[in-house]
Each structure stands twice: as structure tokens, then as C-alpha cells.
N, C-alpha and C positions, 0 to 999 in steps of 0.2 A: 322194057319198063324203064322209064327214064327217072333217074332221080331228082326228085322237087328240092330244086335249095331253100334251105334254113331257112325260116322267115325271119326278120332284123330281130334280135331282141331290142326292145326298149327298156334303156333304161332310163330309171325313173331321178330325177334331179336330188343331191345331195342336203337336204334341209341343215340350215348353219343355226345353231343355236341364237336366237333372236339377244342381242346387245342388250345391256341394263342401262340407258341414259342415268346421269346424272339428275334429273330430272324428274324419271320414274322411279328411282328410287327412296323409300323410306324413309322422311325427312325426322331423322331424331332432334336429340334436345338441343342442341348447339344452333343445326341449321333454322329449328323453330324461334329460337332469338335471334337468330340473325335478319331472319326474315322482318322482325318486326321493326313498327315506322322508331325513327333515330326519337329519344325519349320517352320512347315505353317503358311502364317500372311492370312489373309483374309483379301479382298482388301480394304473393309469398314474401316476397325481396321487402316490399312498402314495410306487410304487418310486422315483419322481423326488425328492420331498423323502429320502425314507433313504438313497439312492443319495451313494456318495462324490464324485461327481462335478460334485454341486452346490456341495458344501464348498470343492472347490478351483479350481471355475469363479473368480473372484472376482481370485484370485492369479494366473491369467493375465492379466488385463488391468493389472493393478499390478505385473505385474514389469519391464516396461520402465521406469517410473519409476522406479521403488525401485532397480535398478542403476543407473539415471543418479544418486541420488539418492547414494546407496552412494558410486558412483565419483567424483565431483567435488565432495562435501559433507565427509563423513564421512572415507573415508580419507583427504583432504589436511588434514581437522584434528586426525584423529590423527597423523599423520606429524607435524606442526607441534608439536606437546604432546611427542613422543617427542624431536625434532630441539632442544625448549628448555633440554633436559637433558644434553646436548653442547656440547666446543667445536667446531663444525663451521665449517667458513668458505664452506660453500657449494659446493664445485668438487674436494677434496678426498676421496678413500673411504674415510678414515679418520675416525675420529669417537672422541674420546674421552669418556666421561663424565664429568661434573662434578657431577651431587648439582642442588642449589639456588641454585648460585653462582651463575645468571645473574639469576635472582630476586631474589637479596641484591642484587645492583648495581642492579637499577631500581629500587628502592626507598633503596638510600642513598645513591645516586650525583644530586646536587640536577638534573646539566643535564639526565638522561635522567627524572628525575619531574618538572621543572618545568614540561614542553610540558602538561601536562594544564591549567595557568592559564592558557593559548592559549584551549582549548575554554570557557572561561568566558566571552571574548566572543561564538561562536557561539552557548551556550547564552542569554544575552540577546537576542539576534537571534534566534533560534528563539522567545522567547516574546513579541516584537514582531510577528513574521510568523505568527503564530498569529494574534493581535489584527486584526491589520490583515485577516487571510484573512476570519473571523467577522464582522467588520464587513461587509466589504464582501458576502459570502456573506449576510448577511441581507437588507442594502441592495434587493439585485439579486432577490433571490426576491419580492419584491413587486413589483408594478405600476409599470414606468419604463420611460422612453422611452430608445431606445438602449442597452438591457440587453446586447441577445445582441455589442452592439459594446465593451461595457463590458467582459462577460466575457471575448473576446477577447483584449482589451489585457491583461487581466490575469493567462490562461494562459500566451500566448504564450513569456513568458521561458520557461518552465519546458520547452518544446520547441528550446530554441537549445542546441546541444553545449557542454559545462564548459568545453573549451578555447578555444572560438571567441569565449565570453564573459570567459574570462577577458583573450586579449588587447585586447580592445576596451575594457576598464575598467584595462587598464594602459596603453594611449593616454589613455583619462579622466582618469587621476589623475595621470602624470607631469608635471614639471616645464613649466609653458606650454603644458599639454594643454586637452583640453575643458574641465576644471574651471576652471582658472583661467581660461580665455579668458571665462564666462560668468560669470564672478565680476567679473572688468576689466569686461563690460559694462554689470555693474550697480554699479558706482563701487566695488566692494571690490577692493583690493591685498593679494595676501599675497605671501609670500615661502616660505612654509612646507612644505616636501617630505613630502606626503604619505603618500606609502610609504617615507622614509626617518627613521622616528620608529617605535617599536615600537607605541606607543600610538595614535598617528595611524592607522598602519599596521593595526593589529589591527582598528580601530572600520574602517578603511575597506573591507577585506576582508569583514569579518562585514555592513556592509552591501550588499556587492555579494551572500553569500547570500541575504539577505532580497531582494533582488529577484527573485534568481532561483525560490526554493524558492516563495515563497507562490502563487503560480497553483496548485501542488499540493496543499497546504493548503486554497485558494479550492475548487477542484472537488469536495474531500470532503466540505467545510462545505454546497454548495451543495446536492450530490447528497440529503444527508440532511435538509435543509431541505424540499427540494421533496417529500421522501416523506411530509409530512406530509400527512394528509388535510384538503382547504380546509373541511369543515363546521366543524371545529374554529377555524378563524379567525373564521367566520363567526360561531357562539356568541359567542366573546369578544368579536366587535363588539357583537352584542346586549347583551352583560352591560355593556357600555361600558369595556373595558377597552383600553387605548392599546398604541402600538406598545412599549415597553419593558413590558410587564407582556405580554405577549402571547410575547415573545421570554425574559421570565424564564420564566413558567409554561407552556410550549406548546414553544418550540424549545429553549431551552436542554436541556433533559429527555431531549426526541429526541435528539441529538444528542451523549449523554454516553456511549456507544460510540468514535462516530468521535474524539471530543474525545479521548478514551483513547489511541487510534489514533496521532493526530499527536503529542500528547504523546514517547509511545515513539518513533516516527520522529525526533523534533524531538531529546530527549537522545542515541541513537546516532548521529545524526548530527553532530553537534556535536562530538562526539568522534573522529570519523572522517572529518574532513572533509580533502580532499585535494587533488583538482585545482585550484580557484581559489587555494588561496596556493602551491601547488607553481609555478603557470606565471606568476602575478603576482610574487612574491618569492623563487620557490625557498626558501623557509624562513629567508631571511635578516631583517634588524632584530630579530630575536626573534618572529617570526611561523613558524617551523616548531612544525607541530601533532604530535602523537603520530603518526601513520601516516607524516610525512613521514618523522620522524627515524625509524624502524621502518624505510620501503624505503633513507635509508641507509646503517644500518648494515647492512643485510644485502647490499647492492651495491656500495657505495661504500667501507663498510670491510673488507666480507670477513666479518662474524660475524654471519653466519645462526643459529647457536645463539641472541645474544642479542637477533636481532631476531624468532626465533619464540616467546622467552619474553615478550616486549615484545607479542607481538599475543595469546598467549594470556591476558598480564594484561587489553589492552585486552578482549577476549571475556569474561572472567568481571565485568568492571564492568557492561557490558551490561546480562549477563544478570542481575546482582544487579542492578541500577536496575529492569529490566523486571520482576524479579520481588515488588520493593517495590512500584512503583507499581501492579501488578497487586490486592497484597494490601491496600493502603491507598484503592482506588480500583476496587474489582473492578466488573463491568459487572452491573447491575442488568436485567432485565428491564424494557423499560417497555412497558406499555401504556394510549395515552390514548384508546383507539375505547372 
């Protein structure tokens, strides 16, 4: 018996799972606009821009502001403009009209205009504490050791409360205080009452703002400093030019926004400066500024009418200084990339 060989198996061919062209596949939403001819709107897209409801989406989210904005901005400085044009005294519901009259008296009345030559030593001390800020704001954006300890020191004031500082520099200045204690230690004698001199008094005050205010000044100078891109320093070393031509042509330039900035800061404020002489002198030696005399006449004497034509005066100097230096000094685009 002979044995029959095996007959072949066949086998049968490996089936590949058939490919998903690009093509056959499931054209979702993206590839469905893509497809369509070059200015097709889809009717969705159309009804949604014509629809009125996109118009006044917008003023929803801005009406909470704008009544905050309304209510504690706007009506109390109309009221103030309507209230300067009365003799009101504040407590009374009767209110008579007077015209201009309150007007005419701060302007011809010498002790109610004379507080504005107050704010002339602020205004010097605003533009020392500008200096001083820009110096040191440049200083510090370069390469030094103990920088971010530097800057510290020198925000610092600027987070201590008006009040808190004012009494600690009316311990500094009085009579056998700090001042003179460290003046005795370095062989000077004076005798001289510092806050009891108008002139002493005024320079002493305006510079306890200067110490305070310039950390604020320092941070805007810095901030805008550092947004300078470093290629640019880099060039001007190549070109060999030094740290003062680098600060004229490079920073200075940048920084003639914020410089605008403090500016406007530095004159309103100057003019409205109030907590440090109010709790250091209560506005006595001749050191009450416009705002102090402003709260009081309106508290202390009872004439609210002429202490809201007094703050409406002060508001329209502002806005006239703000709007001179605006136009003599408008902010330029710069660009040095």
C-alpha cells in the first residue's frame, strides 16, 4: 500500500483591511466650509451679524459700570457745580441762588486765592521726585547687585498709609525730635522750629511728599524701561555709544508716554494735596493748601456753596493744565524695533 502525498493545502489570501481615503471619509464642519465657493456667508453667520442683538450685547456687560460710573462720578459733580451757585450751608433745605457770587469771592478775596502759592512748593517737589524717580529707575534696570533690594527701599514708602506717615514726620520734625537729635549728633545746634515757620514748614512738608510719592513715579519709570527690547542696547554697545547717549537716544524716547503720565499726576497733585499738611499742621503757619481750606469752609464754616465753587475752580485748573500739556506735549507714537 503506497502512501498518497498530502494534497497542497491552499491557502487562502490574507484580506488587508481596506484604507479610509481622505476622501471617503466623513466630511465634518470645518471641511464642509472649506468646501464652499470663496464668499459664501452661511445663513447662521448672515442672521447673527444683522440680528439686533449683537448691537446691544456690548451694553450689557458695560452697564454695570457705567451706573457705577454715573452714580458716584458724574451726579456728585453735578450736584457740586449746581450746589456753587447757592448760599447753602450744607444742613439746611433751603438753598438760595446767588448768580457768581461765590466765584467773585475766590478770586478777589486774597486769603481764599493765596493757598494756590502753597501748591508751588509741592509743584517743585513733584519735579525733584520725578528726577530722583528717572535716575534711580534707570540706575536699577541695568545690571547691579542688590537691585530688586534697591527697589524695594524705594517703593516701599509709597505703600505706608498718608496718615501713618504723616504722624511719624511730625515726631521727625518737632521741636527735640529725630531731626534735631541727629543733627546734635553730628555737632549741629539749631534752635529753629521747623514746622513753626511758613517757609521751613512748607519746604518741610513738600519734602516729606517727595519721599513718599517717588516709589510711584520709580515703578512707572522702571516698568517702561525694562519694555525696552535688550537688542537695542546691545546695537548701541556695538555702535560704542555710552550709558548717557544710550539713555538720551533709546530710553528717553520710550518712555515719553509715561513721562507725560507723571507729569499730569505730579501737577494735580500738587494742587490737591491734603492728608500730610492736614495731620502734620492742620493748615496752620500758612501751610493750608486749596483742599484743606475747601473741607473747611464747607464743615467748619457751614458754606458749602462756596466751598463747591472752590473745588469746581480747583477741577477746571486740572483740567486746563491737563489739557495744555496734552496739546504742547501730545504723545507721539514711538517705534525703535
Amino acid at each position: 500500500m503506497t502512501d498518497t502525498p498530502p494534497a497542497p493545502s491552499r491557502t487562502e489570501p490574507t484580506r488587508r483591511p481596506r484604507q479610509t481615503t481622505r476622501d471617503d471619509r466623513p466630511a465634518g464642519p470645518v471641511a464642509v466650509a472649506a468646501r464652499k465657493l470663496p464668499g459664501a456667508t452661511s445663513t447662521r453667520g448672515r442672521s447673527w451679524r444683522d440680528s439686533p442683538l449683537r448691537r446691544i450685547t456690548p451694553w450689557f456687560f458695560l452697564a454695570v459700570p457705567l451706573a457705577l460710573l454715573i452714580t458716584f462720578t458724574y451726579v456728585p459733580v453735578a450736584s457740586m457745580i449746581s450746589y456753587s451757585f447757592t448760599d447753602w450751608d450744607g444742613v439746611s433745605p433751603d438753598r438760595e441762588f446767588t448768580g457768581v457770587e461765590n466765584y467773585v469771592q475766590i478770586f478777589t478775596r486774597p486769603e481764599l486765592f493765596r493757598v494756590f502759592f502753597v501748591s508751588g512748593y509741592y509743584l517743585a517737589a513733584s519735579v525733584l521726585q520725578i528726577g530722583v524717580a528717572l535716575y534711580f529707575a534707570t540706575v536699577l534696570s541695568f545690571d547691579l547687585r542688590f537691585r530688586n533690594f534697591f527697589k524695594g527701599i524705594l517703593f516701599f514708602p509709597y505703600l505706608i498709609n498718608g496718615v501713618a506717615i504723616g504722624f511719624v514726620f511730625l515726631y521727625f520734625f518737632q521741636d527735640g525730635g529725630t531731626l534735631d537729635s541727629v543733627l546734635a549728633r553730628l555737632g549741629v545746634t539749631t534752635d529753629h522750629p521747623w514746622l513753626g515757620d511758613p517757609t521751613s514748614a512748607n519746604v518741610s512738608l513738600a519734602g516729606v511728599s517727595v519721599w513718599r510719592f517717588t516709589g510711584l513715579n520709580f515703578v512707572l519709570f522702571l516698568g517702561a524701561i525694562q519694555s525696552i527690547p535688550g537688542e537695542l542696547y546691545e546695537a548701541a554697545q556695538l555702535d560704542g555709544a555710552g550709558k548717557w547717549k544710550q539713555f538720551r537716544h533709546i530710553i528717553a524716547p520710550s518712555i515719553k508716554p509715561v513721562l507725560s503720565l507723571s507729569v499730569i499726576l505730579a501737577v494735580s497733585g500738587s494742587l490737591s494735596v491734603f492728608e500730610i499738611p492736614y495731620i502734620m499742621t492742620g493748615g496752620a503757619t500758612g501751610t493750608s493748601t486749596f483742599v484743606i481750606q475747601t473741607v473747611k469752609l464747607a464743615f467748619q464754616f457751614n458754606k458749602t456753596g462756596l466751598a463747591s465753587a472752590a473745588a469746581v475752580v480747583l477741577l477746571a485748573i486740572i483740567l486746563l493744565i491737563t489739557w495744555l500739556q496734552r496739546r504742547l506735549v501730545p504723545d507721539d507714537k514711538v517705534d525703535l524695533v
